[in-house]
RODO-2510 file (C-alpha; in nm, 4 decimals, decimal comma):
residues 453
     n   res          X          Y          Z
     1     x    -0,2130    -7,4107    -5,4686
     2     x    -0,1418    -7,0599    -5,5977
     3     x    -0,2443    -6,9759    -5,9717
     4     x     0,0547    -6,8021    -6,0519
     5     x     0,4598    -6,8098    -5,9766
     6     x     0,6230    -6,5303    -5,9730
     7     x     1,0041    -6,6382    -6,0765
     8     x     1,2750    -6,3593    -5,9003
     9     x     1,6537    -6,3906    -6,0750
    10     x     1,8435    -6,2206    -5,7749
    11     x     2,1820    -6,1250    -5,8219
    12     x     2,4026    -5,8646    -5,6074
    13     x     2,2718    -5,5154    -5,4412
    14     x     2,0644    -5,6259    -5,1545
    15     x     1,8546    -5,2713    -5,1909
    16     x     1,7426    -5,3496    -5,5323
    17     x     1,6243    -5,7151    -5,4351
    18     x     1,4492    -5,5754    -5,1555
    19     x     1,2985    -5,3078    -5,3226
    20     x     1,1330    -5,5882    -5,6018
    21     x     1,0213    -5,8299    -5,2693
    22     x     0,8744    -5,5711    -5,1132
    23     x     0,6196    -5,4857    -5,4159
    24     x     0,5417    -5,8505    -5,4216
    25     x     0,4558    -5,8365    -5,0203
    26     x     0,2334    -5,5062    -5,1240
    27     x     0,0518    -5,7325    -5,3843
    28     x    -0,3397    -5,6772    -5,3728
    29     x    -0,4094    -6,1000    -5,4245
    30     x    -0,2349    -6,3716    -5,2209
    31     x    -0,3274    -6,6177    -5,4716
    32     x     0,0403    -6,6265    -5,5431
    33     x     0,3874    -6,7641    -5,4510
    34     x     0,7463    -6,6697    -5,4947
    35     x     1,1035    -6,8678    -5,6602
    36     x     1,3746    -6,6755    -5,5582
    37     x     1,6472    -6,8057    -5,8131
    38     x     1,9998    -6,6567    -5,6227
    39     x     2,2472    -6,6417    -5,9053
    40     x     2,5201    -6,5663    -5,7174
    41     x     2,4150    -6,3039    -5,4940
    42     x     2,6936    -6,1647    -5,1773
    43     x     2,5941    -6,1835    -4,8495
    44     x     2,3995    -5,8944    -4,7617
    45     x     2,1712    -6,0442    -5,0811
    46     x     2,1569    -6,3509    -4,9362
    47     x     2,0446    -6,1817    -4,5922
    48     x     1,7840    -6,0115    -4,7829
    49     x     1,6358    -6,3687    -4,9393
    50     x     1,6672    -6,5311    -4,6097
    51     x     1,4600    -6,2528    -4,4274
    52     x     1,1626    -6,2798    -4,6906
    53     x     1,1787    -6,6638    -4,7144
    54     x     1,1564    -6,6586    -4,3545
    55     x     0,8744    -6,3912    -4,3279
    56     x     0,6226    -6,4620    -4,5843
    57     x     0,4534    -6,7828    -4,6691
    58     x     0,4889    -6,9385    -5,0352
    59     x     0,8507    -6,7880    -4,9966
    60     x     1,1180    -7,0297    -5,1326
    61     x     1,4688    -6,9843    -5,2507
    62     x     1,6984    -7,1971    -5,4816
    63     x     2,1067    -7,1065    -5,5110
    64     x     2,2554    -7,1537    -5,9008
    65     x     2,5533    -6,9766    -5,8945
    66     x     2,6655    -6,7977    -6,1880
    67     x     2,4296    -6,8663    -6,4055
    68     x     2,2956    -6,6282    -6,6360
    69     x     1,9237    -6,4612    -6,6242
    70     x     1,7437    -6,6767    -6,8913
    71     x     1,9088    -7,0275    -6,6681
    72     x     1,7809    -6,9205    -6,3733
    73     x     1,4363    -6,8508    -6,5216
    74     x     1,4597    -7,1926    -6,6855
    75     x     1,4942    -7,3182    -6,3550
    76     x     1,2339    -7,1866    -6,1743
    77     x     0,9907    -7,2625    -6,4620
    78     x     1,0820    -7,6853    -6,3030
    79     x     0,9898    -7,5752    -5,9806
    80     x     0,6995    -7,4024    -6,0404
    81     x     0,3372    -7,4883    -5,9038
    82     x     0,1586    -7,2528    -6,0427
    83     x    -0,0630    -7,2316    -6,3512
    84     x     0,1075    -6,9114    -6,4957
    85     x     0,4385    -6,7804    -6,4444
    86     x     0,5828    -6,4110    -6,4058
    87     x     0,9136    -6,3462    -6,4316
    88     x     1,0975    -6,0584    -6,2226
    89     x     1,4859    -5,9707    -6,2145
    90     x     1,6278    -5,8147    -5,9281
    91     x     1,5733    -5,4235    -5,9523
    92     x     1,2307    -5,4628    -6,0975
    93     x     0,9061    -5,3775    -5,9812
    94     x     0,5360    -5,4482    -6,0163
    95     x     0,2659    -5,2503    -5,9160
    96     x     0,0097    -5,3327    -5,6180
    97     x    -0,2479    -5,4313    -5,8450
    98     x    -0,0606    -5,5621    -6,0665
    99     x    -0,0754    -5,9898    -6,0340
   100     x    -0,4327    -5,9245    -5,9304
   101     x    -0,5141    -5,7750    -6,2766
   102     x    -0,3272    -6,0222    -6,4516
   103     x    -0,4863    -6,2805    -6,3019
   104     x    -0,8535    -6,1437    -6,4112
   105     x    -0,7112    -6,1104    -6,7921
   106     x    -0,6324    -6,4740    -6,7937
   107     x    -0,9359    -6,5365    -6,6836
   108     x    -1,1652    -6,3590    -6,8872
   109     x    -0,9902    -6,3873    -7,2034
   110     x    -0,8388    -6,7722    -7,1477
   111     x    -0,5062    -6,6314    -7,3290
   112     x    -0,1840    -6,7467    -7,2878
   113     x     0,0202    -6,4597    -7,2840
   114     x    -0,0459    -6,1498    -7,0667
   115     x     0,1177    -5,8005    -7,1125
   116     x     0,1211    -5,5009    -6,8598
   117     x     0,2451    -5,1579    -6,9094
   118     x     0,5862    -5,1209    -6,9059
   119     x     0,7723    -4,8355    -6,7291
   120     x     1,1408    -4,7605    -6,7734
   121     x     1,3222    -4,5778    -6,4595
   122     x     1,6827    -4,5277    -6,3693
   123     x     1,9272    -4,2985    -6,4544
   124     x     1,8191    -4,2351    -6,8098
   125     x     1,5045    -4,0030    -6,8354
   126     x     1,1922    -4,2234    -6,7359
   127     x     0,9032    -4,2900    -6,9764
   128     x     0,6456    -4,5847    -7,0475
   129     x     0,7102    -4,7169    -7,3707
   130     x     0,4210    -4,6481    -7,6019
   131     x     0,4370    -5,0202    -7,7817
   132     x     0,3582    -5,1771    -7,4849
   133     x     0,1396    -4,9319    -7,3497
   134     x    -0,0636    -5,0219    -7,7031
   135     x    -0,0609    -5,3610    -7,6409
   136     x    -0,1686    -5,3576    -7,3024
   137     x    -0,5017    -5,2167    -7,3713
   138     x    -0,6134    -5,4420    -7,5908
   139     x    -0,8257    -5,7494    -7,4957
   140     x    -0,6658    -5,9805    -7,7579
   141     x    -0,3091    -5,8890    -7,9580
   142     x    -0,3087    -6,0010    -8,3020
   143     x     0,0162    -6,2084    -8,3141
   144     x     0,1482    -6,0397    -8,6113
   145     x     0,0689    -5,6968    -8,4410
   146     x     0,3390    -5,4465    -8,4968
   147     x     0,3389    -5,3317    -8,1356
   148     x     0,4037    -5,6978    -8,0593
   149     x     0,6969    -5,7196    -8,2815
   150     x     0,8318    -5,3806    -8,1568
   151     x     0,8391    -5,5253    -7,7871
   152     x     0,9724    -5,9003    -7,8796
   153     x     1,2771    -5,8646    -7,6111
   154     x     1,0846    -5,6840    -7,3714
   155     x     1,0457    -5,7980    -6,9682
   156     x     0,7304    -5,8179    -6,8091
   157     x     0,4616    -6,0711    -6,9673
   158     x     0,3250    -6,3627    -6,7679
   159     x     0,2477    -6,6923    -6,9375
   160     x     0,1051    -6,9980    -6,9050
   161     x     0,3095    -7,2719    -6,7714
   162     x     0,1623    -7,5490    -6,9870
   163     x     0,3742    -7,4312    -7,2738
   164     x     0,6845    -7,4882    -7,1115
   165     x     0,5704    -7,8664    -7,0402
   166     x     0,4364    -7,9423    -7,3266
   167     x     0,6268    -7,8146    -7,5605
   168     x     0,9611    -7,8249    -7,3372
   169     x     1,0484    -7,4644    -7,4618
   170     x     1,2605    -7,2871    -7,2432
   171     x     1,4762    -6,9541    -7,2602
   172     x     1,7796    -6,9829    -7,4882
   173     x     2,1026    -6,9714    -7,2488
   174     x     2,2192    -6,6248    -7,4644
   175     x     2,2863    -6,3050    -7,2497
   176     x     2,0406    -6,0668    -7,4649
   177     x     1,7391    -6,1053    -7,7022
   178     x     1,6399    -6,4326    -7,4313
   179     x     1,2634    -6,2502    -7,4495
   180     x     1,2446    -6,2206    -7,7719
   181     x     1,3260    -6,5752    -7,8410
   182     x     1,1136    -6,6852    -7,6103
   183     x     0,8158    -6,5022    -7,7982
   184     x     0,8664    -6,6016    -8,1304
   185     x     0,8723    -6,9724    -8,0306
   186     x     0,5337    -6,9159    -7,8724
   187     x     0,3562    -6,7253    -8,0616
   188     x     0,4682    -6,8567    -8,3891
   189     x     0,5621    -7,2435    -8,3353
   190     x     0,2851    -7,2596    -8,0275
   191     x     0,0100    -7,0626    -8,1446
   192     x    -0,0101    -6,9022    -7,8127
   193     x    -0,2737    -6,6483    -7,7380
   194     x    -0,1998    -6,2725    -7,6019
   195     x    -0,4067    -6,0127    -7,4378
   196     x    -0,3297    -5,7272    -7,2650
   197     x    -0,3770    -5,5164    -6,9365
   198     x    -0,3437    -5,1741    -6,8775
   199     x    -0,4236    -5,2321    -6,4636
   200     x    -0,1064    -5,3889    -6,4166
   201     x     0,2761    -5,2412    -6,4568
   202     x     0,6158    -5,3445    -6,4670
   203     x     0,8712    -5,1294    -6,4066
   204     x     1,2562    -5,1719    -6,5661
   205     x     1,5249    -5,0651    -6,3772
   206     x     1,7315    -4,9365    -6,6413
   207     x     2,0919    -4,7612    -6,6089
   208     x     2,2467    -4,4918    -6,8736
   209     x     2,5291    -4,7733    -6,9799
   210     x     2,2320    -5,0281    -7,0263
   211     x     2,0591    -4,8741    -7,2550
   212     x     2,0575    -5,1290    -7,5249
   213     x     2,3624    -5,3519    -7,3441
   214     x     2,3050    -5,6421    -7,1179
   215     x     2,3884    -5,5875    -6,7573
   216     x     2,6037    -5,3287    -6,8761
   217     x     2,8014    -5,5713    -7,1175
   218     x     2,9991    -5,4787    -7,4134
   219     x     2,7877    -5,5950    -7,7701
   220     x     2,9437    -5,8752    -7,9213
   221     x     2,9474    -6,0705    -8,2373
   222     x     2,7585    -6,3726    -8,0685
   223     x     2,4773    -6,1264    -7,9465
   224     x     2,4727    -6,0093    -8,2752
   225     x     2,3640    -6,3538    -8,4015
   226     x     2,1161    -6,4599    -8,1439
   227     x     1,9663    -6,0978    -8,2172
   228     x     1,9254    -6,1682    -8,6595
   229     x     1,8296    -6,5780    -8,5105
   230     x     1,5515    -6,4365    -8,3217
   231     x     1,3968    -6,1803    -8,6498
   232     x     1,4854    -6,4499    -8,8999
   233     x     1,2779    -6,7150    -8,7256
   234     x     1,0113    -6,5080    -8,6688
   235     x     1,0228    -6,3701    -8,9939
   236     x     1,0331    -6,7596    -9,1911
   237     x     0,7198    -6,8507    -8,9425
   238     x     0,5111    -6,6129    -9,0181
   239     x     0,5904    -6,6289    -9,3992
   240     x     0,4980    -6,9866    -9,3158
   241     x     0,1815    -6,8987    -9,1463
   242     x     0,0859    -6,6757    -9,3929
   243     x     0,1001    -6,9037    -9,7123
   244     x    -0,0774    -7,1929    -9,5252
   245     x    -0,3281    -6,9479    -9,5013
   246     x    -0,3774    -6,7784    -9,8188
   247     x    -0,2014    -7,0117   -10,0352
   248     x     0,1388    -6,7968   -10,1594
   249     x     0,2899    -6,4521   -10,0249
   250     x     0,2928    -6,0963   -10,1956
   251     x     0,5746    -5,9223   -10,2217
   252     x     0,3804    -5,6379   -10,0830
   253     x     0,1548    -5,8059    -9,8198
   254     x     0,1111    -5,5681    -9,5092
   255     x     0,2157    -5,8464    -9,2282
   256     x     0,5505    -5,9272    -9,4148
   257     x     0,6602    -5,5594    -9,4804
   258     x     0,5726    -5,5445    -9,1442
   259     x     0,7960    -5,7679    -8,9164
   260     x     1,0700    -5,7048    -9,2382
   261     x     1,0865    -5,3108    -9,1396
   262     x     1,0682    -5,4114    -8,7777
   263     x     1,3864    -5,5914    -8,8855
   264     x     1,5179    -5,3840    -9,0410
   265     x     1,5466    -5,1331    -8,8017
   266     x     1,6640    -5,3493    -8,5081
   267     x     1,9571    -5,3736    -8,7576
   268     x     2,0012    -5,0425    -8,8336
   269     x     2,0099    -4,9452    -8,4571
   270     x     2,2722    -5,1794    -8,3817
   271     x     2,4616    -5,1172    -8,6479
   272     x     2,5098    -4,7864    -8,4427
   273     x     2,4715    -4,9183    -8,1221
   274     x     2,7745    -5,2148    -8,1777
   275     x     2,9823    -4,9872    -8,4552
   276     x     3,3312    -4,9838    -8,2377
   277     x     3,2539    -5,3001    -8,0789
   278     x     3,2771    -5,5246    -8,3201
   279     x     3,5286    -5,6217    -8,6351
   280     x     3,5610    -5,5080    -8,9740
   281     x     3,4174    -5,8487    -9,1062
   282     x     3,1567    -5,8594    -8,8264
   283     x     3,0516    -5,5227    -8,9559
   284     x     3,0485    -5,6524    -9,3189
   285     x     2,8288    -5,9068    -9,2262
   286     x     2,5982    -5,6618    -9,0218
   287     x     2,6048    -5,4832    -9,4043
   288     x     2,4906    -5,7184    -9,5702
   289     x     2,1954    -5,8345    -9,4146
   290     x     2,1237    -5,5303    -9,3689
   291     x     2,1220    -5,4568    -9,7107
   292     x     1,9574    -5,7940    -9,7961
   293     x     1,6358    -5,7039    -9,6321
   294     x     1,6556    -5,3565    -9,7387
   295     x     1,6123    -5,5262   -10,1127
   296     x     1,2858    -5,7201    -9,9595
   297     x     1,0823    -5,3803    -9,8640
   298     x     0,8554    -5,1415   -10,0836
   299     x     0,9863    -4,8509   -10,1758
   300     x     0,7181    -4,7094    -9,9653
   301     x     0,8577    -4,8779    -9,6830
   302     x     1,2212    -4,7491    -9,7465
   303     x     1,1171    -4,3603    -9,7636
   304     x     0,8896    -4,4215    -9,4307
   305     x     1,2404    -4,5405    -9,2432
   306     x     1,4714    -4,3173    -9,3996
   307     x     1,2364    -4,0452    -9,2300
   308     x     1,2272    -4,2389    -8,9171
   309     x     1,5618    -4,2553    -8,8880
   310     x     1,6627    -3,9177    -9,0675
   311     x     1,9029    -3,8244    -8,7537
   312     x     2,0912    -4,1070    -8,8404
   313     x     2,3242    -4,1853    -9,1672
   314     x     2,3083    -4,5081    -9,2830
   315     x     2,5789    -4,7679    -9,2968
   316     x     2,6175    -4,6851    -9,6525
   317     x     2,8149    -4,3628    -9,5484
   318     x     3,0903    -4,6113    -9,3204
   319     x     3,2597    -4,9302    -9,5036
   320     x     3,5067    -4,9758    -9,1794
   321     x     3,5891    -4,8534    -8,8730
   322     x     3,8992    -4,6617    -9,0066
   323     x     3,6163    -4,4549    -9,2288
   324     x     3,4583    -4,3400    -8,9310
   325     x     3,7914    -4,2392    -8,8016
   326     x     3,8894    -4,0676    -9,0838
   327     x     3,5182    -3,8763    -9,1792
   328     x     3,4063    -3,8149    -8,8291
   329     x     3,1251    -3,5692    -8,7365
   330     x     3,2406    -3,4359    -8,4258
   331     x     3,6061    -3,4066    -8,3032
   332     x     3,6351    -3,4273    -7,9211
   333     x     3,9063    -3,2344    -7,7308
   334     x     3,9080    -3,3974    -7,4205
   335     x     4,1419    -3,1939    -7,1501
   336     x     3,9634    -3,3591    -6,8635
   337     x     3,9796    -3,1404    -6,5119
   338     x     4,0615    -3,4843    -6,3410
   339     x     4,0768    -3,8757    -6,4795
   340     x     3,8270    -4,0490    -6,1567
   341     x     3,5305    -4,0825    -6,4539
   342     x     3,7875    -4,1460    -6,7556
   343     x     3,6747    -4,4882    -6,7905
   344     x     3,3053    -4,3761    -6,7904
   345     x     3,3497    -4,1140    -6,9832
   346     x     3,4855    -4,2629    -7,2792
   347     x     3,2712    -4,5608    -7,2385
   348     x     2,9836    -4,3135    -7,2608
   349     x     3,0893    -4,1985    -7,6191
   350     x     3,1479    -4,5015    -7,7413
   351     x     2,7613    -4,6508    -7,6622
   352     x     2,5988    -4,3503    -7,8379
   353     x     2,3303    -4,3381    -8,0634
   354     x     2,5432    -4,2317    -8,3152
   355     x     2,8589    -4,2955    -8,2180
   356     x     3,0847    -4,1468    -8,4979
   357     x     3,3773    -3,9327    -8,3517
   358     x     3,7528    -3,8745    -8,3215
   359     x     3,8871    -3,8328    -7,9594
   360     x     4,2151    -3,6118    -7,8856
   361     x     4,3231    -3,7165    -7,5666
   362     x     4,6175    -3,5948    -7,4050
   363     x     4,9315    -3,8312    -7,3031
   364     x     4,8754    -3,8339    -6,9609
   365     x     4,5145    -3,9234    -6,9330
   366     x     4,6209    -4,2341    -7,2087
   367     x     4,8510    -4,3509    -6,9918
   368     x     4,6460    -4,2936    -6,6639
   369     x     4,5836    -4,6349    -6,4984
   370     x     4,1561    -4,5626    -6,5777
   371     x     4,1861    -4,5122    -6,9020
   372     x     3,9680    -4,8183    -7,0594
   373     x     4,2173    -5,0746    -7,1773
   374     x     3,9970    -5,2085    -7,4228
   375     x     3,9959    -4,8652    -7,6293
   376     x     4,3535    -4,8562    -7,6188
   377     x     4,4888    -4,8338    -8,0090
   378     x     4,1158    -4,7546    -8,1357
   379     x     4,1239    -4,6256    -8,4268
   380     x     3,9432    -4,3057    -8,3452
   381     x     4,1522    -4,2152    -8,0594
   382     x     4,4041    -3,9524    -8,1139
   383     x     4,7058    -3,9435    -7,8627
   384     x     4,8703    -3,6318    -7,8596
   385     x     5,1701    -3,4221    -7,6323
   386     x     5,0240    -3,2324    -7,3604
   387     x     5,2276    -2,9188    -7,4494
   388     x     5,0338    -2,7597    -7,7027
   389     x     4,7129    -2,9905    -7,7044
   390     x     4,4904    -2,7688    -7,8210
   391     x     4,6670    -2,6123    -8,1233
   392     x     4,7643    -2,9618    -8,2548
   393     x     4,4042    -3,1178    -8,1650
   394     x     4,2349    -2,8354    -8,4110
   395     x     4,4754    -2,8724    -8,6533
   396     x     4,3875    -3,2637    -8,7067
   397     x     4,0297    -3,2245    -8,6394
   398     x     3,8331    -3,3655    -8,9409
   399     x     3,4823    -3,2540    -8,7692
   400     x     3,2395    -3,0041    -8,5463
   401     x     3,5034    -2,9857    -8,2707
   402     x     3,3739    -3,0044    -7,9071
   403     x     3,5955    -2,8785    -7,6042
   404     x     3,5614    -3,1201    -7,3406
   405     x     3,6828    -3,0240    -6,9761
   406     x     3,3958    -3,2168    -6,7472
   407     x     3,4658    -3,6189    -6,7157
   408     x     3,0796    -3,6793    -6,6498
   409     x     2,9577    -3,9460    -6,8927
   410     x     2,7390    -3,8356    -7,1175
   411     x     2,3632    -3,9304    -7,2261
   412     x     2,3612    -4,1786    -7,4500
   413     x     2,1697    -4,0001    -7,7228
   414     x     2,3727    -3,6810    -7,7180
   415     x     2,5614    -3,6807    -8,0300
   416     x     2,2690    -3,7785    -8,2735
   417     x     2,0917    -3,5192    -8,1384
   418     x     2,3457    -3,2270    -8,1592
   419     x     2,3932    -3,3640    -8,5036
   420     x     2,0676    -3,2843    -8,6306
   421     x     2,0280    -2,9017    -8,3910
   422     x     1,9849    -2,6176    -8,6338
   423     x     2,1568    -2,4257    -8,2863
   424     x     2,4670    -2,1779    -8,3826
   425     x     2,7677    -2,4569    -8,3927
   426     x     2,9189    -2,2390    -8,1008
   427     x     2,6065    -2,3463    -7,9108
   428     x     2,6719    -2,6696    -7,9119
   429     x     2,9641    -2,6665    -7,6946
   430     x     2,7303    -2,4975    -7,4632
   431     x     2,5122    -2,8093    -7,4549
   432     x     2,7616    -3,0871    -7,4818
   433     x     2,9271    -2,9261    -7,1549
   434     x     2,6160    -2,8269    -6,9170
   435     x     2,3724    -3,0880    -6,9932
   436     x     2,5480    -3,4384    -7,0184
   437     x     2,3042    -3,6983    -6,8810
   438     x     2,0377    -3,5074    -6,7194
   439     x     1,8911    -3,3454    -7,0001
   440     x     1,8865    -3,5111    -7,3583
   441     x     2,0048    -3,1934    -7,6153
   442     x     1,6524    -3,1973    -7,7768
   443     x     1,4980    -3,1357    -7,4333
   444     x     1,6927    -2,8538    -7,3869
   445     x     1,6683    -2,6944    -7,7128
   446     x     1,3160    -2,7393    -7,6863
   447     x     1,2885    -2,5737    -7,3789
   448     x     1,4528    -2,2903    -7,4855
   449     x     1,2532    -2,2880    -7,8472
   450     x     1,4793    -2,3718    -8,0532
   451     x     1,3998    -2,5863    -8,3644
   452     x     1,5239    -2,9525    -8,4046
   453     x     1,4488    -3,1580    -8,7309
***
C-alpha cells in the first residue's frame, strides 16, 4: 500500500488537469497513488481522467458533481489508503521531486504537517511567496510562527491522515479560507506537528481576477465571516494555549500581538479588497472589528502597520460607499476604442488594491449589452451624454483624472501604486495606459529610476 494519497479536485479545462497528472506521472517515488475527485468536469475533462486512470496504476477516479473544492477533498480523505494525504486542484503542479522529499520529512522528523515551497504562476507576475519559502526550510515550525500564520489559507501542505479519523475533522464546506480552517483546527485543537521542505514545490495557478477571489468569485458577506471565524478561533486557542501554559496573558506578550496584527491586516486588506462588494452595514461591521482589534495591539504594533501599509488609507478615511464616491482619488474617463473587454475592464477596477475611484462612462458603453449588470447604479459610476464627454467628465471629476481609451483590464495593484508615485501627475496617464497588466506601475517606475515611497 502506498504511503501517501495524493487527492486531485478536477473541474473543467482538460489542459490544466492534464498538465497537474502529468507532474504526478514525472514523480521521482512510486510509493504513491492518485483520487481523482471529478467535480463536474465536461467531456474532454472526463477524457483526460479516463486516459490516466486507464494508463497508470494506483489511478482511480470518483464523480461528485457540483460540489465545491473543500467537498471533494473531504471525500477523497474516505477513500484514501494512504498514511498521508496531498491535496492538488486542477491547474496545479508539483515538482519531480517533490512527494519524494515529502515523504523523507515525514520520516525523519515524524511531523504531521509538511510544507513545500510555494510558487505562484499565471497571468499575474510570478513569484514564490517568501512566508512559505521561510517555513519550508525549517525542520520543525513553531505553531505560533508568524510565517505560519501568514500562510493559514495557503494550498500545498500534506498531512497525516490519522487526524482526519481520529478526530473526524474535515474541510469546512465554505468557498474560501477552507485551508486556513483546516489549519487552525490542527494545529491548535490537535496539537499537530509541522516541518518543512525546501526540496519539494507546489505551484498555484493563479489568474489576475483571482487574486484574492475564489475561482474568480465576487467577495461576499458570508466569506467575510468564515474569513474573521477562521482568525478568531485561532486567535481564542492560542490565548488558550498560552495561559495553560504560563498561567495568565500579557497584554503585550509577543505570540498574541502576533497572530492579532496578522489579523489585523487580513482585515485591513479586505476591507479594500471587498469595499464595492459588499453593503453599507456589512462594511460597518468590517469597521468595527476592525477597529476592535486595533484597540488590542501596542502602540508599537500600530506604527509598524501603518508603515506597512502606508500606500493604503485606512477605513477611517471611508464611512460608506457613497464617501468613496464622493472623495475619490482618481477619476476615470473611460471613452473605450471598443466594448469586447467592458465587462473585464470594469471588473478589473473594481478588485484593486485600492479600489477608490469615480468612473465616467459614456451612454452607449452603459447601455452596451457587456457592460457588467451587477455595477449597474453603483454609486461611483458616472453616466454621462456622449456629446461632449470629456468637457462634462472634467468638470465633475472630484480626483487625479485618468483618460482611459484601451479596454484591457488592468493589474490588480495599479491604482495603489500610482497613488503613492512621486512621477509628474501627467505621467501617470502614461502608465495607467501602456502598462495595464504586464507590468505593475512600481516595476516600471523602477526601471526607469524613478522614486516610489
Amino acid at each position: 500500500m502506498a504511503t501517501l494519497t495524493v487527492i486531485v479536485t478536477a473541474f473543467n479545462d482538460d489542459e490544466k488537469l492534464k498538465y497537474t497528472l502529468e507532474g504526478l506521472v514525472e514523480q521521482s517515488t512510486e510509493d504513491f497513488d492518485v483520487i481523482i475527485v471529478d467535480t463536474g468536469c465536461d467531456e474532454k475533462a472526463k477524457a483526460v481522467i479516463k486516459e490516466y486512470c486507464d494508463e497508470y496504476v494506483g489511478f482511480v477516479s470518483f464523480e461528485i458533481p457540483h460540489c465545491l473544492i473543500p467537498e471533494g477533498r473531504n471525500f477523497g480523505v474516505e477513500q484514501a489508503k494512504g498514511e498521508l494525504v496531498y491535496f492538488i486542484d486542477s491547474g496545479d503542479y508539483i515538482s519531480p521531486e517533490t512527494i519524494e522529499s515529502v515523504l523523507k520529512a515525514a520520516d525523519e522528523t515524524k511531523a504531521d504537517i509538511i510544507t513545500p515551497r510555494y510558487y505562484v504562476s499565471g497571468e499575474n507576475e510570478p513569484y514564490y511567496d517568501t512566508w512559505m519559502d521561510m517555513l519550508a526550510t525549517v525542520p520543525r515550525v513553531d505553531r505560533f510562527d508568524r510565517a505560519l500564520l501568514n500562510t493559514l489559507d495557503v494550498d500545498g501542505r500534506v498531512y497525516r491522515k490519522k487526524f482526519f479519523d481520529l478526530y473526524s475533522i474535515r474541510f469546512p464546506a465554505t468557498p474560501v479560507f477552507y485551508n486556513a480552517a483546516l489549519v487552525t483546527k490542527l494545529l491548535f485543537g490537535c496539537d499537530a506537528k509541522m516541518t518543512g521542505t525546501a526540496g519539494a514545490i507546489y505551484a498555484k495557478r493563479n489568474g489576475i481576477y483571482a487574486d484574492g477571489f475564489p475561482e474568480k468569485g465576487e467577495p461576499t458577506e458570508g466569506n467575510l465571516d468564515t474569513l474573521i471565524g477562521v482568525y478568531e478561533q485561532a486567535y481564542f486557542d492560542i490565548k488558550s494555549i498560552i495561559e495553560e501554559e504560563t498561567g495568565s496573558v500579557d497584554g503585550d506578550e509577543y505570540t498574541i500581538q502576533e497572530i492579532l496584527t496578522v489579523y489585523f491586516e487580513e482585515l485591513t486588506n479586505k476591507f479594500y479588497r471587498y469595499f464595492w462588494y459588499l453593503t453599507d452595514e456589512s462594511l460597518e461591521k468590517l469597521r468595527g472589528k476592525y477597529e476592535s482589534i486595533s484597540a488590542l495591539l501596542t502602540e508599537e504594533r500600530r506604527d509598524k502597520i501603518n508603515d506597512t501599509f502606508k500606500d493604503l488609507r485606512f477605513p477611517q478615511m471611508y464611512i460608506t460607499r457613497n464617501d468613496a464616491a464622493t472623495i475619490p482619488l482618481f477619476s476615470i474617463l473611460a471613452d473605450l476604442s471598443d466594448n469586447t473587454q467592458l465587462d473585464e475592464f470594469i471588473d478589473s477596477l473594481y478588485i484593486q488594491k485600492f479600489p477608490f475611484f469615480q468612473l465616467f462612462i459614456k451612454e452607449s458603453a452603459a447601455n452596451d449589452p457587456s457592460f457588467p449588470e451587477k455595477w449597474k447604479g453603483t454609486e461611483n459610476i458616472i453616466v454621462l451624454p456622449d456629446s461632449g464627454f470629456y468637457q462634462k467628465a472634467r468638470a465633475e471629476a472630484a480626483g487625479i483624472t485618468i483618460n482611459v481609451k484601451d479596454p484591457t483590464p488592468l493589474d490588480p495593484r495599479i491604482l495603489s501604486e500610482l497613488s503613492v508615485t512621486k512621477a509628474p501627475r501627467s505621467f501617470i496617464q502614461y502608465i495607467f495606459t501602456s502598462k495595464r497588466k504586464q507590468y505593475s506601475a512600481k516595476t516600471y517606475l523602477k526601471r526607469k529610476g524613478l522614486a516610489m515611497q
